[in-house]
C-alpha positions in Angstrom: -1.2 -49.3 -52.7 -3.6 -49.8 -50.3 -3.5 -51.4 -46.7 -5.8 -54.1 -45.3 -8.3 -52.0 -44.0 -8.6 -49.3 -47.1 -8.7 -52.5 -49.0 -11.7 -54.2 -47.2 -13.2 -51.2 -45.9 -13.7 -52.4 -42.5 -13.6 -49.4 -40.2 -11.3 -50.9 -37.5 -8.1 -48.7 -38.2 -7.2 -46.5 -35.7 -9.8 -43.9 -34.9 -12.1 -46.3 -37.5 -15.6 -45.8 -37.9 -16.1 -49.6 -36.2 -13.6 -49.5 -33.4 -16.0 -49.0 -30.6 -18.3 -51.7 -31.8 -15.4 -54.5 -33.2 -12.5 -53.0 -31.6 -9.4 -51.9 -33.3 -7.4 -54.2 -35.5 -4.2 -55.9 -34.4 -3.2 -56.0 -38.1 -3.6 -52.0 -38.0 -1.5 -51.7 -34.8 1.2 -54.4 -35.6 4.7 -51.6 -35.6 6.5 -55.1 -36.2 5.5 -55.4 -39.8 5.4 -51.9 -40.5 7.0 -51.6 -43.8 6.5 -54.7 -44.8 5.4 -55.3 -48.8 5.3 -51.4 -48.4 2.9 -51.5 -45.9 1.8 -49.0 -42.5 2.1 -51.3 -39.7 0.5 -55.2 -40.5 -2.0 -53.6 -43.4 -0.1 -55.5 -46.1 0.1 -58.9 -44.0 -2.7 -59.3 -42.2 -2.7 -62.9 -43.0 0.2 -63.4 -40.4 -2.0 -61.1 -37.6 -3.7 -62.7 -35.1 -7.5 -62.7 -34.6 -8.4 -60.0 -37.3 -11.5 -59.9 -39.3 -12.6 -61.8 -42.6 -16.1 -61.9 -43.5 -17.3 -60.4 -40.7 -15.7 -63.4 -39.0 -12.9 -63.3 -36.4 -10.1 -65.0 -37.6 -7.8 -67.5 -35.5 -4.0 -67.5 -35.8 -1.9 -67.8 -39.2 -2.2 -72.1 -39.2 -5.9 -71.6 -39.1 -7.1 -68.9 -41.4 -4.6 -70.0 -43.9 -6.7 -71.5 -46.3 -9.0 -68.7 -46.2 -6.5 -66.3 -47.0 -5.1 -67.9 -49.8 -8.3 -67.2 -51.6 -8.4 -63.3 -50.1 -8.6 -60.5 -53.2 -6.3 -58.5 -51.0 -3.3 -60.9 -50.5 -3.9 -62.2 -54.4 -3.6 -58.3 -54.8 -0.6 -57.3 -52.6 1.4 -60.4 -54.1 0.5 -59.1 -57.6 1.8 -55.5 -56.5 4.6 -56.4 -54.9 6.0 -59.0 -57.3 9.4 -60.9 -56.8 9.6 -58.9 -53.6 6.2 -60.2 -51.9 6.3 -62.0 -48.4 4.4 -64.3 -46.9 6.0 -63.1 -43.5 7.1 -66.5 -42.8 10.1 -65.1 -40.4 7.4 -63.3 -38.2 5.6 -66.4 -37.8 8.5 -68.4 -36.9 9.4 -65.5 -34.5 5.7 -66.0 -33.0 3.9 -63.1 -34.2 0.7 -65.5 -35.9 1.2 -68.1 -33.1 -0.5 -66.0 -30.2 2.4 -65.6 -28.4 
């Protein structure tokens, strides 16, 4: 199983190869969803993560790049992997992780 950033290949994990140039990714520093669908940190819900990257793109909060993410290989993968135990991470969203708070 693979996290966000092994998935995509973007370089903006800790100590990335694109951190100086796009800075790190809040979805790779998120300790609040670490663990989550048996992932490090946010790597297996970066849809509820605030301003990461998708298509070279920033992304807003979790209201906004819904719709984009819904169509994302990797969440279509992680919900395949993780079965009848997947989340959405509705609870963190509630709790304002995705809101920007």
């Amino acid at each position: 199983m693979k996290n966000c950033w092994e998935f995509k290949k973007c370089g903006r994990e800790p100590g990335g190869a694109k951190v100086e140039e796009l800075g790190e990714c809040p979805a790779a520093s998120e300790n609040r969803l670490d663990g989550q669908n048996r992932g490090k940190r946010g790597g297996r819900m970066c849809w509820i993560v605030k301003s990461t990257l998708c298509g070279n793109r920033l992304q807003g909060d979790f209201y906004s790049k819904l719709g984009n993410c819904m169509k994302c290989a990797f969440l279509k993968e992680v919900c395949k992997e993780e079965g009848r135990n997947f989340s959405y991470g509705m609870k963190f969203w509630y709790e304002g992780l995705g809101k920007g708070r």
